[in-house]
Structure formats: C-alpha cells, structure tokens
C-alpha positions in Angstrom: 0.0 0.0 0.0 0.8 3.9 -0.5 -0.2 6.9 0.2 0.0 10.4 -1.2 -0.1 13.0 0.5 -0.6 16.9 -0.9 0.3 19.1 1.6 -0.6 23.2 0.3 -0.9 26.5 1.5 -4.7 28.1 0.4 -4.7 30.5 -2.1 -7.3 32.2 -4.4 -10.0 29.4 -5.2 -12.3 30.4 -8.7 -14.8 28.7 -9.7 -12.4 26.4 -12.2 -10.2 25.6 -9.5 -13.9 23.7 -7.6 -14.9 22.0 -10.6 -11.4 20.7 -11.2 -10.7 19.8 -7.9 -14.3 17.8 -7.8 -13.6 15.9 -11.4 -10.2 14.8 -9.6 -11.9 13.9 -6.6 -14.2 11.4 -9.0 -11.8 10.3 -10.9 -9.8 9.1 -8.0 -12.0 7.6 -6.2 -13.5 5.6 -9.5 -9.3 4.4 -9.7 -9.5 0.3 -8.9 -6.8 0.4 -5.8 -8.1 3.6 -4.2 -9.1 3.0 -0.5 -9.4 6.6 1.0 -8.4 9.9 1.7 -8.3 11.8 4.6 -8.0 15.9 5.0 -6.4 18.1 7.3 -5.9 21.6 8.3 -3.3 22.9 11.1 -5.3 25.8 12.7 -1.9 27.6 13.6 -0.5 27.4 9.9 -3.3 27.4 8.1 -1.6 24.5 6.0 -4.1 21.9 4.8 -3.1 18.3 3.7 -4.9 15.2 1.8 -3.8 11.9 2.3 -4.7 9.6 -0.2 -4.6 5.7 0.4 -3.7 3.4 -3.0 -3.1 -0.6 -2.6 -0.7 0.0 -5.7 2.0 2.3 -6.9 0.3 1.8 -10.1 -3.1 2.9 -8.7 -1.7 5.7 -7.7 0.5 6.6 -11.2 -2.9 5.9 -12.9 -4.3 9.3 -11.2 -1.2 11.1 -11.7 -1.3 10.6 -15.4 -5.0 11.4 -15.5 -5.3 14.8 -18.0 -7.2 16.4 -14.8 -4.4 16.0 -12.5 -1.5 17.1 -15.3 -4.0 20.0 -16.0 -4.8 21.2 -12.0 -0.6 20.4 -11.4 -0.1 23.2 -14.0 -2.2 25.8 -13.0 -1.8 25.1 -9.2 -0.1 28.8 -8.8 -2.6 30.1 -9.6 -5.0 28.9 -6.8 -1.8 27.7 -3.9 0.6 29.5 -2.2 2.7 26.6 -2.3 2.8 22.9 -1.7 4.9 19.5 -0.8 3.8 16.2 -2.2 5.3 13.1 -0.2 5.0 9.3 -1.9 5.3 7.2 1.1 4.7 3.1 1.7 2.8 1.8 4.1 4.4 -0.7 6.4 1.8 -1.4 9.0 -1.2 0.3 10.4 -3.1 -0.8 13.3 -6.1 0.4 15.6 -8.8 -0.5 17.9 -11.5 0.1 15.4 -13.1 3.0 17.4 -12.4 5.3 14.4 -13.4 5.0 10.6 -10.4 5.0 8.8 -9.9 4.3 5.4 -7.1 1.4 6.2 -9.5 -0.1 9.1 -9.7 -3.7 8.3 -6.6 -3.9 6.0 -4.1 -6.6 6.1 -1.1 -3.7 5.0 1.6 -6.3 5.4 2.1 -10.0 5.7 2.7 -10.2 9.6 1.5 -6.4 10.7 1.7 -7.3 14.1 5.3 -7.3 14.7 4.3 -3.6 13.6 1.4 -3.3 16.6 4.0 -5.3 19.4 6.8 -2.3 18.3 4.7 0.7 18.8 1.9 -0.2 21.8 
C-alpha cells in the first residue's frame, strides 16, 4: 500500500479551480486500488493536507497521469501559495476500530503485528 499526500498553503480558489478539484476527486475515487483519503488543516498554519490511500504504486501513477491531474498540477499557482507532495509506503497500520479509517480492516503487510507489538 501507498499513500499520497498533498500538503498546500490556500490560495485564491475560482470557480475552475472547484470544478477541477471535484472531477479529480471522482476520478480518484472511480481508480481500482483507491481505498481513501483523509484531510487536514493545522489551525496555527493554516496549511491543509490530503492523504490519499492506493493498494498499488500503479493505482496511484494511474491518477497522476490522468489529464485532470497534469491539468490542476499546471495551473496550481494560480489557486496555492505553495505545496509538498510526499510518496510514502505503508508498512503497517493498526487500531482498535473505534475510528473510521480508510485502512480499518486492511491486512497492510504479511505479519502487521510485529508492527502493533513495536509501537503499543
């Protein structure tokens, strides 16, 4: 599994900038190997980051190469005041299943709970 996660300083939204960032929003979530995303914002920052979950590197390439995606990368000054994209992969994840999450339920590695044992 990997995630994605777009990390970005608000800008100037328009009216393009919504209806891109919704056909993105579709077209990721209609991607075979999307499990979820997530969103936050740090009140003190006022940074806001999506964290996208993909049970494939390929899943993932498939929305980068989308035309939506090339298109909203190239005209992201114009709505951001800057960003940080980190690729990571996931090695474990663990909970006790009193949250939704998108990786709830997922096996993320063959033996995840070495992963548990290490960090309780």
């Amino acid at each position: 599994m990997f995630t994605s996660t777009f990390t970005f300083a608000k800008g100037q939204y328009d009216d393009e900038f919504h209806a891109l960032d919704q056909v993105i929003a579709q077209v990721a979530q209609s991607i075979p190997g999307y499990l979820g995303e997530e969103a936050w914002e740090n009140s003190e920052t006022g940074l806001v980051s999506n964290v996208y979950y993909w049970a494939s590197l390929e899943a993932l390439q498939a929305l980068m190469k989308h035309p939506s995606h090339i298109q909203a990368k190239q005209s992201q000054s114009r709505w951001l005041d800057g960003y940080q994209v980190v690729i990571a992969q996931v090695l474990g994840s663990h909970g006790d299943g009193g949250i939704a999450h998108p990786l709830a339920g997922q096996a993320s590695v063959p033996d995840g709970s070495k992963f548990a044992r290490a960090s309780n």
